[in-house]
C-alpha positions in Angstrom: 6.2 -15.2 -10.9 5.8 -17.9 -13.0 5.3 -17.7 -17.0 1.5 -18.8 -17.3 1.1 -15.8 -14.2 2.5 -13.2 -15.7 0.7 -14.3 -19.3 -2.5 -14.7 -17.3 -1.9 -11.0 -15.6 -1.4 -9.6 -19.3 -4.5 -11.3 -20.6 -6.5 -9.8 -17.7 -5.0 -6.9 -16.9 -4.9 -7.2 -13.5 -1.8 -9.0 -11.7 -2.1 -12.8 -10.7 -1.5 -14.3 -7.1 -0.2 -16.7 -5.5 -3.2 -18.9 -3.5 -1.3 -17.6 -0.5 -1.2 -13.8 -1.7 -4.7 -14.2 -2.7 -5.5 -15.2 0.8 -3.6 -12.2 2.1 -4.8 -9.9 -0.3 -8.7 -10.3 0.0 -8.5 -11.0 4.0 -10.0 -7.4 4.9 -12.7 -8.6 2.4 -13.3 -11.8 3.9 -12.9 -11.0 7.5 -16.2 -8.3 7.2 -18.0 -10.9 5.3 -17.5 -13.5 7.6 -18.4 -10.8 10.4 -21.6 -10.1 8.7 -22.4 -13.7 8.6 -21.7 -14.8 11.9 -25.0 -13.9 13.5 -27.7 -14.9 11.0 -25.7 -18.2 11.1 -25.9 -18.3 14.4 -29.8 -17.7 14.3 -30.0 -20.4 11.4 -28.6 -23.2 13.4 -30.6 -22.0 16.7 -33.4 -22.3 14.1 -32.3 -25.9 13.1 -32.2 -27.2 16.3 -35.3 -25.2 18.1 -37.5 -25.4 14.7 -38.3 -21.7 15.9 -37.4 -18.3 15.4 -37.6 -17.2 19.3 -34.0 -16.0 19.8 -32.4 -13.3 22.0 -32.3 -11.4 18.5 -35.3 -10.5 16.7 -34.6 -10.7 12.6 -34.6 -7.2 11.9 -31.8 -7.1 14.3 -29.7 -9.7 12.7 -30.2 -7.9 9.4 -29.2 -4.2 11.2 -25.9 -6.3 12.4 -25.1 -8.2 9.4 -26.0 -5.3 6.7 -23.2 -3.0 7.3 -20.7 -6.0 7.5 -21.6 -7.4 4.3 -21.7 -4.1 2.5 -18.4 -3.0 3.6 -17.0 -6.6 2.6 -18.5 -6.0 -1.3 -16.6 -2.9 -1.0 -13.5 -3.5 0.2 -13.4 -6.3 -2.4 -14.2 -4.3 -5.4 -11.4 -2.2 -4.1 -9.0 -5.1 -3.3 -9.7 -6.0 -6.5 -9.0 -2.7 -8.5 -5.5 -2.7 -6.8 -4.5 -5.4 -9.4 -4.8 -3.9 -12.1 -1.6 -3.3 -14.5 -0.5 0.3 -16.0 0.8 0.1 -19.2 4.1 2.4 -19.5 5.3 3.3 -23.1 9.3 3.7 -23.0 11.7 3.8 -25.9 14.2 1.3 -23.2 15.6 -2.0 -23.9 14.6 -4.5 -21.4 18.4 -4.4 -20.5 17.6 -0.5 -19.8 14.5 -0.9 -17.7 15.8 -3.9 -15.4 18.8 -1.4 -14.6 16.8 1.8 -14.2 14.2 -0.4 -11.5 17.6 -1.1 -9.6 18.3 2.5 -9.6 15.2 3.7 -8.3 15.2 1.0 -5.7 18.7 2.1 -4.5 17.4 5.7 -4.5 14.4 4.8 -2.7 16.0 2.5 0.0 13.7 -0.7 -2.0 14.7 -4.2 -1.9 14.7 -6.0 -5.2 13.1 -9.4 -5.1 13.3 -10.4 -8.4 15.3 -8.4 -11.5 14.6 -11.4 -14.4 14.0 -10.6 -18.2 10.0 -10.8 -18.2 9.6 -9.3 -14.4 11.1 -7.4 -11.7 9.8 -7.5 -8.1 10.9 -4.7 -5.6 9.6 -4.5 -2.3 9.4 -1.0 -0.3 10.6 -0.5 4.0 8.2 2.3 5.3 7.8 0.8 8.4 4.4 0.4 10.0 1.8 3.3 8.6 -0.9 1.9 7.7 1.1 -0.9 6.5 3.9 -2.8 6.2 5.2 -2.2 2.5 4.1 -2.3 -0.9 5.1 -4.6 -3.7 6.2 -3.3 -6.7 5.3 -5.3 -9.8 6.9 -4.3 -13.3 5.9 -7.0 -16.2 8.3 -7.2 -19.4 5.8 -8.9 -22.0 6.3 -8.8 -25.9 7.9 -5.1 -26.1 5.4 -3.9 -23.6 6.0 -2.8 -19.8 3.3 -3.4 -17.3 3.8 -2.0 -13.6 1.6 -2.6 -10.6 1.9 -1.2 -6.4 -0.4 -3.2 -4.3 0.1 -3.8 0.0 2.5 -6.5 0.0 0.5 -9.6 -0.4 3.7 -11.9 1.0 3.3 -9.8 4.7 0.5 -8.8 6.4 -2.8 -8.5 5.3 -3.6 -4.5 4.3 -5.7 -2.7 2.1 -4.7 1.1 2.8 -1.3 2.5 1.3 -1.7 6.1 2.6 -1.4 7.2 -1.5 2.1 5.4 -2.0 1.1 2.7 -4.4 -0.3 4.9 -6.6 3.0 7.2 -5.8 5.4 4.0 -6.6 3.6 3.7 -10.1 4.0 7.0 -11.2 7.7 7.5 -10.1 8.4 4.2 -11.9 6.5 6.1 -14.6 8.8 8.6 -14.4 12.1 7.0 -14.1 10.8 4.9 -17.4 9.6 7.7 -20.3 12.6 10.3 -18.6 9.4 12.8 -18.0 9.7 15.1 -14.7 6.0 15.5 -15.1 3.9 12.7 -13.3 1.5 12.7 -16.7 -1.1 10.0 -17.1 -0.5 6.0 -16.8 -2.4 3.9 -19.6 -4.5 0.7 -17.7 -5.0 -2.2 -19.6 -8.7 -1.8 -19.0 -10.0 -0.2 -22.4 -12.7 2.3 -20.0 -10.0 3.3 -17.2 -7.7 5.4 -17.1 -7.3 5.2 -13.0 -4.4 4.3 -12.0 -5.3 3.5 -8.6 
């Protein structure tokens, strides 16, 4: 991650992407939409080239069609998009403390580390294919304050559903970070949530 990312993911709370990740990220999103639109587009340039409305499909048809896909799209965005946003952990550890405690838990839990840097560390879990094909584990180090985010690993394959283990992977880091057994509640840099899904 760059500097102005992980500044920009502080200022909105949510975790900033790569154009790439983005792309990745929001594909479930895109693909319905794009599904939804395909056959009043169709009917549009059948329109534009017949100056009629006499297709195979009547309108109310293309609507029936098209409805469900574009719905589905708004949601899956507003979920894709609620993914990104950061958990604020309060712990008493150094950053020295933290970066070494993230390497821990990712040797415990059979994760890679990507990154281990003084403002960020990146860990990456293996589950296999289930639903998935691994999650990426964000933890920010800004200005005394830690910041940790799961989503479906944006760098693989596109995914949207984590079977329950990104929300898992944010409160074990929770865990491993205040030295509480209990899972207890994750503060989100939104000033109304306190989600931490």
């Amino acid at each position: 991650m760059t500097a102005a990312q992980i500044r920009n993911s502080i200022q909105t709370g949510r975790l900033q992407l790569s154009r790439t990740q983005k792309l990745n990220h929001y594909f479930p999103a895109h693909g319905c939409l794009f599904a939804g639109l395909m056959v009043p587009g169709i009917t549009i340039l059948d329109f534009l080239r017949d100056g009629s409305l006499d297709s195979v499909l009547s309108l109310w048809q293309v609507a029936l069609f098209s409805l469900p896909w574009t719905i589905l799209s708004g949601l899956l965005y507003w979920h894709l998009s609620r993914v990104l946003l950061l958990s604020r952990v309060e712990t008493v550890l150094s950053v020295a403390e933290i970066r070494e405690v993230c390497v821990r838990l990712a040797t415990l839990k059979g994760w890679s580390v990507q990154n281990n840097r003084k403002t960020f560390v990146v860990m990456k879990t293996h589950p296999g294919f289930s639903w998935n094909w691994g999650e990426k584990i964000t933890v920010l180090l800004y200005k005394g304050n830690v910041w940790v985010n799961s989503i479906c690993d944006p760098d693989f394959e596109s995914a949207f559903y984590s079977s329950g283990r990104n929300r898992e992977n944010r409160l074990l880091i929770y865990r491993f970070l205040t030295g509480k057994r209990g899972f207890g509640k994750l503060v989100v840099s939104s000033v109304s949530e306190e989600s931490t899904k």
